[in-house]
C-alpha positions, 0 to 999 in steps of 0.5 A: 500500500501506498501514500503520496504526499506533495510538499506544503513548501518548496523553492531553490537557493543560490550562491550567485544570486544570494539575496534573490528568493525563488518561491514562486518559481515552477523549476527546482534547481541543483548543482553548480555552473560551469564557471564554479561561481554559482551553486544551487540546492533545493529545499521542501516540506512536507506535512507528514501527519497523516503518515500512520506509525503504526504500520510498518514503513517498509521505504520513504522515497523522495520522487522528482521530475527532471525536465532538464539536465546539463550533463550527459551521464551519471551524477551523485543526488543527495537529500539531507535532513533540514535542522532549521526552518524556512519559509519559501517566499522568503528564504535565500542563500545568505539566510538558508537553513543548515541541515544534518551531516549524514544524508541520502545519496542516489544516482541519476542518469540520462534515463531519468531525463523526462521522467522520475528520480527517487532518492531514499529518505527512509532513515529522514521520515522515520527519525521525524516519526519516532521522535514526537517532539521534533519538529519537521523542518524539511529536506535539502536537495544537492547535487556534488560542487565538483560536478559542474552541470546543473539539474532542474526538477518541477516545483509545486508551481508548475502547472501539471501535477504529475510533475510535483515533488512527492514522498512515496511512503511504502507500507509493509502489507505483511506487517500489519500490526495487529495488538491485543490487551486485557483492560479489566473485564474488556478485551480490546483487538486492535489492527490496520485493517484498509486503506481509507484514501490516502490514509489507513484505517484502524480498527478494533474489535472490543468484547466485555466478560464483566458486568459494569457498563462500558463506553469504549471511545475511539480517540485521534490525535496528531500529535500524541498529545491532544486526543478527539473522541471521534466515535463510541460504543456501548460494549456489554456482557459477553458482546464483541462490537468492532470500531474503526476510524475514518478521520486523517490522523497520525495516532488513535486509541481505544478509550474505556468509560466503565461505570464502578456501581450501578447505584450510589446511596448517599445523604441529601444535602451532600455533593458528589462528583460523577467522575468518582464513580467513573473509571475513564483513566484517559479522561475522555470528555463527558457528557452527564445528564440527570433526569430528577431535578431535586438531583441534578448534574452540572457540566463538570459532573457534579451532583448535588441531592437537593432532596430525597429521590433516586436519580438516573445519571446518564453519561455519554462522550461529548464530542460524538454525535449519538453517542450511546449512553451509560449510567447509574443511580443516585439515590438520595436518602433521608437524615431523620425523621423531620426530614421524612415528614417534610419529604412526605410534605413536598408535592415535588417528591415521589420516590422516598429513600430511607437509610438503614435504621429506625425511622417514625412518620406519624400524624400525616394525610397524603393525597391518592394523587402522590403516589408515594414509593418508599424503600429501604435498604438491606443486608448482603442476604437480602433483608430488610434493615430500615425499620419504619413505623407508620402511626396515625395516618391516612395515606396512599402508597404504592409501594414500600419495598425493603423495609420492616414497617409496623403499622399502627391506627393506619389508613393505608389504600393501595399498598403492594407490600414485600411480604417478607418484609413488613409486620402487621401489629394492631392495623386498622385498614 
């Protein structure tokens, strides 16, 4: 498989006219006059980003038109790595930039005249690859000083494309690299399956054993720094969903959102933030939505339990349209009793969530209209451990789950009871 890049920037210098800039110029020139007092050297750039890393390179060439060469015969070409920048509309030789000691060197010969010259530059690219924070500045072109002829090439301004300067990138189709890593309960597969244009695609293969949900987010970068969430799927038990990318970028990566309990019981008046109950160690950007306004979630995840309820906090990546989403509860519990009683006031509360202990409500008349759900909490056996007593009252409830309730001079219209649950002392319904 093949990648064609075309330079951003090109242009020629020269040691006779020192001070002129050739950046607008179609023709690249290399080499020296016949009276030796003139030199010239070849300059490009290019973006290598889309270049994928993590596929094997098998060689870079640097590909060149000649149009038009002074000597007959063979000549020595070398290309050499560029230590410093330039700019093509204003670089010349008396400010050009310096480039490495060591370069590339090939042969061109009278064959190459009206058609192609390739040198390697294989060992360039893949210095500017490994090294993340070396910044590409570009390539020079010579030719031998000794040799006096001069060689032209067509620069990006010529007018036919087919004749620009271009790297050949060649990929190793036989070494794809295919990963696999054990994240948790999530196996991820990674491997560059298809040539997607001039860029390749990466795909992976995400299968869940666990029971937590999880969110596994595809995430780009240029550089291996900033990342972009640019898809998401919800991977359940014992599900195996495939992700692949199709965005031009140098990196990507899969990301887990794994929510640690499906339900956090916690006291109102307290904050809590969302991300402590999210695994998402490359802080992927979130989304949380909650659907009780007595417990709701802000942009930065935090909740607060304004009141007693259970709220479903949804969470979701932010930069991927549809994302799917994943969530947990938040269920806000009552202090005491005057908080009970004043839950049992509150026309905006439906759900009424008591924590282990003994609880009292008595003296109230609740509306049919409420339809009033309470629960408790239990034991690691299942067994109620929230104790409630219910005294001189006429209410509607629907339901009262996981709680041990006693039962005094009560109207109570509408109740579904855990049998296993409730002790009926002295009723009078």
């Amino acid at each position: 498989m093949l990648e064609i890049l075309f330079p951003i920037e090109d242009t020629c210098i020269s040691k006779y006219n020192a001070k002129v800039n050739f950046g607008k110029s179609d023709s690249l020139l290399i080499g020296s006059s016949s009276s030796g007092n003139d030199y010239y050297k070849t300059l490009l750039k290019f973006d290598i980003s889309s270049i994928f890393s993590k596929v094997s390179i098998s060689r870079v060439l640097l590909r060149l038109y000649v149009y038009k060469k002074d000597k007959t015969g063979t000549q020595e070409v070398s290309a050499y790595k560029l230590i410093q920048n330039f700019n093509e509309m204003e670089v010349n030789w008396n400010n050009q930039p310096s480039h490495e000691e060591l370069g590339s060197s090939s042969i061109i010969s009278d064959g190459n005249l009206n058609g192609y010259f390739d040198i390697d530059v294989t060992s360039i690219v893949n210095q500017w690859l490994n090294d993340k924070n070396e910044v590409v500045h570009g390539i020079e072109v010579i030719a031998s000083q000794s040799a006096s002829s001069f060689i032209w090439f067509r620069s990006r301004e010529y007018t036919e494309e087919y004749m620009w300067p271009r790297l050949i990138v060649e990929y190793d189709d036989s070494k794809l690299v295919t990963d696999s890593k054990q994240d948790g309960d999530v196996l991820i597969e990674s491997s560059n399956l298809y040539q997607l244009g001039n860029n390749f695609s990466a795909a992976y293969k995400v299968k869940k054993v666990g029971t937590k949900e999880t969110l596994a987010v595809l995430e780009i970068s240029d550089d291996g720094f900033v990342w972009f969430s640019e898809k998401a799927v919800e991977v359940v038990n014992g599900e195996c969903k495939v992700i692949a990318t199709s965005s031009s970028r140098k990196y990507d990566r899969i990301s887990l959102v794994i929510i640690k309990e499906p339900e956090l019981f916690l006291p109102t008046g307290s904050p809590v933030m969302a991300q402590s109950n999210i695994i998402n160690e490359n802080s992927a950007a979130l989304n949380y939505t909650s659907n009780d306004v007595n417990i709701p979630v802000d942009e930065s995840g935090q909740i607060m339990i304004n009141k007693t309820g259970t709220a479903n906090i949804s969470v979701n990546t932010r930069a991927v349209m549809y994302s799917p989403n994943i969530s947990f509860n938040v269920v806000g519990q009552v202090k005491d009793d005057e908080e009970l009683s004043n839950a049992l006031d509150d026309a905006s509360i439906t759900n009424i969530n008591i924590p282990a202990g003994d609880f009292t409500i008595f003296n109230h008349n609740i509306d049919v209209s409420r339809n009033i759900n309470i629960s408790g909490m239990v034991d690691k056996q299942g067994k109620p451990i929230t104790n409630l007593i219910l005294s001189d009252m006429y209410m509607y409830i629907l339901t009262l789950e996981n709680i041990k309730v006693e039962l005094k001079n009560l109207n109570i219209i509408g109740l579904t009871p855990n049998a296993e649950g409730i002790n009926l002392k002295d009723n009078s319904y």
